[in-house]
N, C-alpha and C positions, 0 to 999 in steps of 0.2 A: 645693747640690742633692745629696743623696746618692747614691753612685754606682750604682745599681743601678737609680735610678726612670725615668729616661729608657728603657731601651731596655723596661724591664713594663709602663710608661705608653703607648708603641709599639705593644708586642702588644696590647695590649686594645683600640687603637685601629686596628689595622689585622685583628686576624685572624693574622699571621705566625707561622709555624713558629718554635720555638727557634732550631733549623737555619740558618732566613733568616733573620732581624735579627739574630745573632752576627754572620754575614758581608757585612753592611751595608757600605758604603764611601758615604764622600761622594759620590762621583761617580754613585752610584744615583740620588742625590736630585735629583729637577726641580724646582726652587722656585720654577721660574713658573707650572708645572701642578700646584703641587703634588702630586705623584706620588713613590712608589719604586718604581725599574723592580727588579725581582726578577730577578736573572743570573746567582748562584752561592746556595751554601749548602755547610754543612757536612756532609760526608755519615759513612762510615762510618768508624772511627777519626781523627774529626774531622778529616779533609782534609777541603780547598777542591774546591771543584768546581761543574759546573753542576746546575742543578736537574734530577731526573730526568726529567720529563714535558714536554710541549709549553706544557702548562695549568698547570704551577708557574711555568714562565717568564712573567711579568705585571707588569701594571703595577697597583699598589694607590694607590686616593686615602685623601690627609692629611687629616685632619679641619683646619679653623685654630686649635685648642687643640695641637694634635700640630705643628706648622708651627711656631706659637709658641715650644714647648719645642724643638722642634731646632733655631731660631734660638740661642735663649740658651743652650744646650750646646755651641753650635757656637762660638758666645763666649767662655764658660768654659774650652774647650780653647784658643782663643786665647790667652786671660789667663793658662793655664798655662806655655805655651811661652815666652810674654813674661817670665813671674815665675822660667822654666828650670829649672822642674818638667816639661818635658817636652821632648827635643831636636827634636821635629820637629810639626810640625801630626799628629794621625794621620791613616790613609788611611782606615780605619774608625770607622765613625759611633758606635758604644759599646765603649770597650774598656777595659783594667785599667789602672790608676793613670799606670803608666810609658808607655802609647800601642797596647799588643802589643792586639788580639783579645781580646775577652773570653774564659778559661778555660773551657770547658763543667762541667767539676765547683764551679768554686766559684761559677760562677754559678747551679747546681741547689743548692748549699747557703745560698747568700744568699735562694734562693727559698725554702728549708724554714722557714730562721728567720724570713722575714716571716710564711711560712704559721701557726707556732708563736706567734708575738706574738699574731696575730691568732685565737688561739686554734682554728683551722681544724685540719683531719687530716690528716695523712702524705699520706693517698691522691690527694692533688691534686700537680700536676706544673708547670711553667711551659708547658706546652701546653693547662691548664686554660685559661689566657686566651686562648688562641685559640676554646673551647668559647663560651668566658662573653661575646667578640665577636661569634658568629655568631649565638646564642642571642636576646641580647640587640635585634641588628638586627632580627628574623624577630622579636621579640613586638612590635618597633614598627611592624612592617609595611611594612618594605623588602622591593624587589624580589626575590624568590627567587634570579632568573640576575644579580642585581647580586651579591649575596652570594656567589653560587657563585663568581663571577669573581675577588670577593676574595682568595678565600680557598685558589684556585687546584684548585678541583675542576674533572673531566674529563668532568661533567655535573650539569644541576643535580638529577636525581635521587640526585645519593651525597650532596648537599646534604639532601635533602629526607629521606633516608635518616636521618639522623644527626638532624635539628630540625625534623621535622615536628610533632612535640609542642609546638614553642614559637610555633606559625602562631599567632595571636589568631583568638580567635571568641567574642565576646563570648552572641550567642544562635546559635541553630540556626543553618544558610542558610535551614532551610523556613520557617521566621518570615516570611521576606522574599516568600514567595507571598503570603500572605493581603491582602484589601484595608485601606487605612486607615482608620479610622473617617469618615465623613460632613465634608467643609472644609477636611480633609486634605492636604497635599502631599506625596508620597514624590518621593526623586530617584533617579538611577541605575536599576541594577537594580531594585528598587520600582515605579518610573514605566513600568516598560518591562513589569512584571507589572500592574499596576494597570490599564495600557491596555488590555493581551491580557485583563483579567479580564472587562472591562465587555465588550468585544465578543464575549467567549463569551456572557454574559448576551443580549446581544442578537441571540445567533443562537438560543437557549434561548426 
């Protein structure tokens, strides 16, 4: 598994700050909730520390593709301390070869040259996958305040701020006034205009 996929396969699946998945530790991880409880990050001259706000301290759910891969990395570092490529289990959930915390600069430069292969632009960051997480939720039509919780905003309007553009709306809402033609069944909303429709008729 190449060393850098596990913790970019993470953010896209969780939504996390650079910040927070650097300073992952095992013991974040609930694996029978599948959860990572979020209780440090790296803040400014990459010290440890806790999360600044009430609402970054969180607990984020594992997809079971994400679950699956931290099983099997969490094996691999196994396998390494066994094979004494590594003196100790690390305490942290993605880090550099020898067990220490990922580097913050070489893990921005591992993310340029993926950015570069795949023929992409400078202008994207390893925080673009927390964008291309939220993004992506909200055009499948996940919950707003489930997303905001993810993601550890302080309401879901700084949510709604940032990817209101990516809400799905396939036709207008007004569409959904109009009656259905004649045999018809609407549900939902629909059913609930469709009733109000005819009873105006029949007070008309």
């Amino acid at each position: 598994m190449p060393l850098y996929f596990p913790i970019f396969f993470a953010m896209s699946r969780t939504g996390l700050r650079p910040s927070e998945a650097r300073a992952l530790q095992w013991a974040d991880y609930d694996q029978g909730r599948q959860q990572l409880r979020i209780r440090r990050t790296f803040g400014h001259r990459d010290i440890l520390g806790e999360p600044k706000t009430r609402h970054s301290r969180r607990d984020v759910d594992v997809s079971p593709q994400l679950a699956d891969l931290l099983r099997r990395h969490r094996k691999t570092q196994a396998e390494a301390k066994l094979a004494g490529r590594l003196a100790e289990l690390p305490e942290y959930v993605f880090t550099e070869p020898d067990g220490r915390p990922l580097d913050r600069r070489t893990f921005e430069r591992a993310f340029a040259r993926i950015l570069k292969k795949a023929g992409l632009g400078p202008q994207y960051s390893p925080k673009s996958l927390r964008h291309t997480y939220a993004s992506l939720m909200i055009s499948e039509g996940a919950n707003m305040l489930y997303v905001s919780r993810q993601l550890g905003h302080a309401s879901v309007a700084i949510t709604e701020k940032h990817y209101t553009r990516w809400i799905p709306q396939a036709v207008p809402a007004v569409h959904q006034l109009d009656d259905e033609p004649s045999g018809s069944k609407k549900a939902g909303f629909g059913s609930s205009v469709a009733a109000n429709s005819a009873s105006v008729q029949a007070i008309g």
